[in-house]
N, C-alpha and C positions, 0 to 999 in steps of 0.2 A: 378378621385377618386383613391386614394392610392392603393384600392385591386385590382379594375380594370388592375390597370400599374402591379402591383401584377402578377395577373392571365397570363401578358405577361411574366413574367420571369417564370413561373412555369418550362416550361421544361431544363429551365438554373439549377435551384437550385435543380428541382430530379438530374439532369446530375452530379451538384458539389458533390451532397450527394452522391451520388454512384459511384465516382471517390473515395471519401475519405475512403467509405465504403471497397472499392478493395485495400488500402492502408493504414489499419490501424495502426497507432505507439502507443505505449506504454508512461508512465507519464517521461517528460522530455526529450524524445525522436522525436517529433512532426517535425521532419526537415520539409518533405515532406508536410506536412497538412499546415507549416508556409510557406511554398514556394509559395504553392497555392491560401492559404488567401493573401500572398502579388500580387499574381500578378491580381487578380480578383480584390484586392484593387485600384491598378495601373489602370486597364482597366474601374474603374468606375471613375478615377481622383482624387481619394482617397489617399490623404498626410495620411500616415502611418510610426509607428518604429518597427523595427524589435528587438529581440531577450531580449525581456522587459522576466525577467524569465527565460531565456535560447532560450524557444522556442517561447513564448506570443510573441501579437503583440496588440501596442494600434493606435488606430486613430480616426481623430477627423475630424467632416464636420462641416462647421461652424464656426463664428466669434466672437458671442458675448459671454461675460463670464460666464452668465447662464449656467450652462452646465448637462445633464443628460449624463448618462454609461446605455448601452446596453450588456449584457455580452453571450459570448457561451463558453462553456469548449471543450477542442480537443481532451483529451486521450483516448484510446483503452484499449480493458479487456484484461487477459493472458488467452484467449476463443478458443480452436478448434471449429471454425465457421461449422455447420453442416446442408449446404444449397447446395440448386441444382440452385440456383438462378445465372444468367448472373453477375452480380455483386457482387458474393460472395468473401470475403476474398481473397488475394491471397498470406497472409502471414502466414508461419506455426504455431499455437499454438497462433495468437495474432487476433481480431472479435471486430468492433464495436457493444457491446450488449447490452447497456445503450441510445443508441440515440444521439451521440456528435456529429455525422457523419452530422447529422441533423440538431443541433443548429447552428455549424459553415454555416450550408448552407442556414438556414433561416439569419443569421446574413449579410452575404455576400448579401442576396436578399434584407435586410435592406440597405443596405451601397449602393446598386445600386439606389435603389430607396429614399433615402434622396439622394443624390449626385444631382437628377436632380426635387426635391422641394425646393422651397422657404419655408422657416421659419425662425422663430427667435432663437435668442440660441446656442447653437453648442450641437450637438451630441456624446459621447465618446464611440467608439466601443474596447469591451475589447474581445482579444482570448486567453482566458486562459490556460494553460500548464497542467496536474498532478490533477483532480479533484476529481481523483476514486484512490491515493495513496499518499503518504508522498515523500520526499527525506529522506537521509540519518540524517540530521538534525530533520525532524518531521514536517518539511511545507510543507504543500499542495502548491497548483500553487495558490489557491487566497489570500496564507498568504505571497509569494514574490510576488505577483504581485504588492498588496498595499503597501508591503513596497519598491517595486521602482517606488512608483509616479501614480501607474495607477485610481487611484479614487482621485489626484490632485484636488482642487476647482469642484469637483462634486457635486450637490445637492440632487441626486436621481438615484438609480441605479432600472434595470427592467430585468430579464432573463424567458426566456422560456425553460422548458422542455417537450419532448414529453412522453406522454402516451401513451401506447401499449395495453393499457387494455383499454379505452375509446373511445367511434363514432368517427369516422372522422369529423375533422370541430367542433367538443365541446371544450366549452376553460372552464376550471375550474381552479378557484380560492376562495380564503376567507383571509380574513383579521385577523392577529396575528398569535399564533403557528401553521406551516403547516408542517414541519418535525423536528422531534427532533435532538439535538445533539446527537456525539457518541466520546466516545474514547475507543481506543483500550489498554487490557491490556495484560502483559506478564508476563509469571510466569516463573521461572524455577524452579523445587523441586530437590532438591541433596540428595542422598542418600551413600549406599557403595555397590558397586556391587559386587556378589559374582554368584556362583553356583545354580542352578537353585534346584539342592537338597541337599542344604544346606544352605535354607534362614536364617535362625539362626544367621549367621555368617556374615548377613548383615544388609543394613539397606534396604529396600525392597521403594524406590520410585512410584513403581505402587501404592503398597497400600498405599500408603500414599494420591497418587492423588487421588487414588477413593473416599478416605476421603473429600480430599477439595471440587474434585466435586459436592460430595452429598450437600455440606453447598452451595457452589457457587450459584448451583440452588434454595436451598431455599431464597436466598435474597433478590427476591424481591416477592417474596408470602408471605415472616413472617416477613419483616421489612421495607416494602414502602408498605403506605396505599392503600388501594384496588383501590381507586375511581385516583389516579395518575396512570399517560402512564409511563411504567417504563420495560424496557429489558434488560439481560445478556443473550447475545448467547456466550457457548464456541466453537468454531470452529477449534481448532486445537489443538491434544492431540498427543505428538510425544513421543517414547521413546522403548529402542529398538533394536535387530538387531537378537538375534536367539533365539529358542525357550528353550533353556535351559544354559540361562544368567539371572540373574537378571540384568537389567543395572543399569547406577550410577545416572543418573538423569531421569526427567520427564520436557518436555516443554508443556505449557500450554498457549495456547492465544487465547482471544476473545475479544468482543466487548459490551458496557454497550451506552444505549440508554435511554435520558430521555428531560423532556420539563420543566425542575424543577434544579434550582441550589442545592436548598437542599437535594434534592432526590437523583437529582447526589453526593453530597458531602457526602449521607449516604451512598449509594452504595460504593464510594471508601471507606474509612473507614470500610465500614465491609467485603470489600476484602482485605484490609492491616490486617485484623485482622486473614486471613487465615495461618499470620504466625506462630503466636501463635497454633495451629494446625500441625502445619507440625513440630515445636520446640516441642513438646510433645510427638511428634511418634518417636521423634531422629533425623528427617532430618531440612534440611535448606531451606531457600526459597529465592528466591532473584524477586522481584518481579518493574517491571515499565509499569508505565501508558503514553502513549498519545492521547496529544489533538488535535483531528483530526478535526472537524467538530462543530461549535456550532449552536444550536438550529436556525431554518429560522420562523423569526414572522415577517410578513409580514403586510407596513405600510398601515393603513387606508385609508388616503390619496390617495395616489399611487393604492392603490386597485379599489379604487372608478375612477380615471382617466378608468383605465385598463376596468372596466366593462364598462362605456360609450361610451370608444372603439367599444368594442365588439357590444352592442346595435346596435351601428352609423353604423359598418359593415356587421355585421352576424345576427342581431335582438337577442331578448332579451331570445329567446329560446334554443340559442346557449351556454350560458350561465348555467354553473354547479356549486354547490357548491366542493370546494377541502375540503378533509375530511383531517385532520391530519394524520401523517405517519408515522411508526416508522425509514423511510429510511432517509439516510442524506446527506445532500452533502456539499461542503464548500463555498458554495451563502454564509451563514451563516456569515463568516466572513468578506463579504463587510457590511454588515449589521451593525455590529460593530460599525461601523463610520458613515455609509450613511442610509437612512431613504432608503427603497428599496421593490420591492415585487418580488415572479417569480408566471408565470402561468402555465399551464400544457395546451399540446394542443393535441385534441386526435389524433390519428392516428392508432386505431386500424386496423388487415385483419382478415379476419374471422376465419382462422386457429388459434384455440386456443394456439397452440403449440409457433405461433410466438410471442404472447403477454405476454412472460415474460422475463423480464427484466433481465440481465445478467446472461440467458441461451443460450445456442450452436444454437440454433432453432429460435432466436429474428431477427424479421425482422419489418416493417412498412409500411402504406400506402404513399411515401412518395409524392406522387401524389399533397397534397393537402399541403404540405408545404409553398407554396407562402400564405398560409392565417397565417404563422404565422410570415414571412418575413412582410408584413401588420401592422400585429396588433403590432411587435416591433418599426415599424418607426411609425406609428399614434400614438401609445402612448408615444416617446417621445416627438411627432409634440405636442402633445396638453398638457401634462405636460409644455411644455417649455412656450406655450402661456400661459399658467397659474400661470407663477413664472415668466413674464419677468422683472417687478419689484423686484425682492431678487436677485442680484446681489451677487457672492460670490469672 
């Protein structure tokens, strides 16, 4: 049985997970995390390519053209990890806080363990670059990934993330929206700097932001209907340098979250409209949007395998509903093309302090990982027997 051979690799995949954890990289950065998933690949007999993305790696078990994608993302937060723990951080200012440390090592426990089952179909292990940031251009690692081939003739893609707030050994899922899209927006407001006692003589960009602010937050209390999931976090208000300066501009950047194309496209539209506001008080506004992450609706289908999984392994009590979210990630955009689901696997410790998620303080059970090294190979063992007639 799968979890069984599972349960033998358990102290391989805490060991891999808390290698990568002591080694965390940053998006595009991943040398180190790609070194390691190659040579683990290697030692399972795992035909793999390197440097798909920069740092991604794709590989593939299996012959026949049927094919499912299994995915983990690799990057680290910009986190002063603040742990007493043996396998804490050992890099200044950068803490796996999100759980990647994790996916890559349940993913690796997958690739061990298809490597020595028979099945039909072939398996696509994707290790994605940049999941928690953009490059310079505005793509995440799963928007180069796909566009160099990595969901090639896939029919069905499947990712795990771990919960830190959930039991150990609970796998939760549901079928359609399970995290909203996000994009990030940026404002600059220009004004004319002058004298700190003699605003008069300027054009004062504080006040002016304070102005937007205030609209910003009402937009989606007075203009997205109540009963829609709908967010503007501002997160970063710069502008600046002594206390008796006006300065010249104001930077303004945040993030809008929603599960609704319309919703979204009122939301933009009534932040482009903050310019007309900032043109009324004298100053300028120059403002851009991107598109980070789209909505993860998660297919029926694939859901339904995933929960029989779970049944066939853990019993039926193991088994959670996944509440929708307003966090996002860019699963999203394999989605786009491939019919796909992710699950959540718990992994809570009892220290409430560890169980939040890109905090200095996040930690995991990571003990019981081998159950979700498991559930990613069984669920594409049985997908595949379930589609071996749709050849693509």
């Amino acid at each position: 049985m799968i979890l069984d051979d599972a349960k033998g690799l358990r102290k391989r995949i805490q060991c891999i997970r808390r290698q990568i954890h002591m080694n965390p990289e940053l998006a595009y950065l991943e040398h180190e995390t790609s070194t390691l998933i190659a040579n683990e690949l290697e030692a399972a007999g795992v035909h793999h390519i390197e440097h798909v993305a920069d740092t991604g790696i794709v590989a593939n078990i299996g012959a026949a053209e049927t094919t499912i994608a299994l995915r983990a993302d690799m990057d680290a937060l910009p986190i002063q990890e603040e742990s007493s723990a043996a396998y804490a951080s050992r890099k200044e200012g950068i803490m796996h806080a999100c759980g990647h440390d994790a996916h890559v090592a349940c993913l690796l426990g997958a690739a061990h363990l298809l490597a020595k089952t028979q099945f039909y179909g072939r398996v696509r292990l994707v290790f994605q670059p940049s999941e928690e940031t953009v490059d310079e251009e505005g793509k995440s690692g799963a928007v180069r990934m796909v566009k160099e081939g990595a969901l090639e003739g896939v029919g069905a893609i499947i990712a795990m993330h771990v919960d830190a707030s959930a039991s150990p050994g609970t796998i939760l899922i549901d079928e359609g929206p399970v995290a909203a899209s996000m994009d990030e927006f940026r404002m600059l407001i220009e004004g004319v700097g002058c004298h700190g006692a003699y605003p008069h003589r300027g054009i004062d960009p504080i006040f002016i932001a304070s102005q937007v602010l205030s609209y910003l937050y009402g937009i989606v209390p007075r203009y997205v209907d109540p009963v829609e999931r709908a967010l503007i976090s501002i997160c970063k208000v710069c502008a600046g340098h002594a206390a008796n300066i006006i300065p010249s501009q104001v930077e303004i950047r945040g993030t809008i979250r929603t599960f609704s194309d319309e919703v979204r496209k009122t939301i933009f539209d009534k932040i482009m409209s903050t310019s007309k506001i900032v043109d009324g008080l004298g100053g300028s506004c120059h403002l851009q949007f991107v598109d980070s992450a789209p909505m993860i609706k998660n297919d029926p289908g694939i859901v339904l395998v995933v929960k029989e999984v779970v049944k066939e392994m853990l019993g039926e009590a193991a088994l959670k509903t996944m509440k929708p979210e307003m966090g996002s990630e860019d699963f999203g955009v394999y989605l786009k093309t491939t019919p796909g689901a992710v699950f959540h696997l718990g992994v809570a410790l009892e220290d409430a302090s560890h169980q939040i998620h890109h905090n200095a303080k996040f930690d995991i059970d990571d003990s019981i990982l081998y159950i979700g090294s498991a559930l990613l190979a069984g669920c594409a063992i049985k997908w595949l027997a379930e589609n071996q007639n749709s050849e693509t």
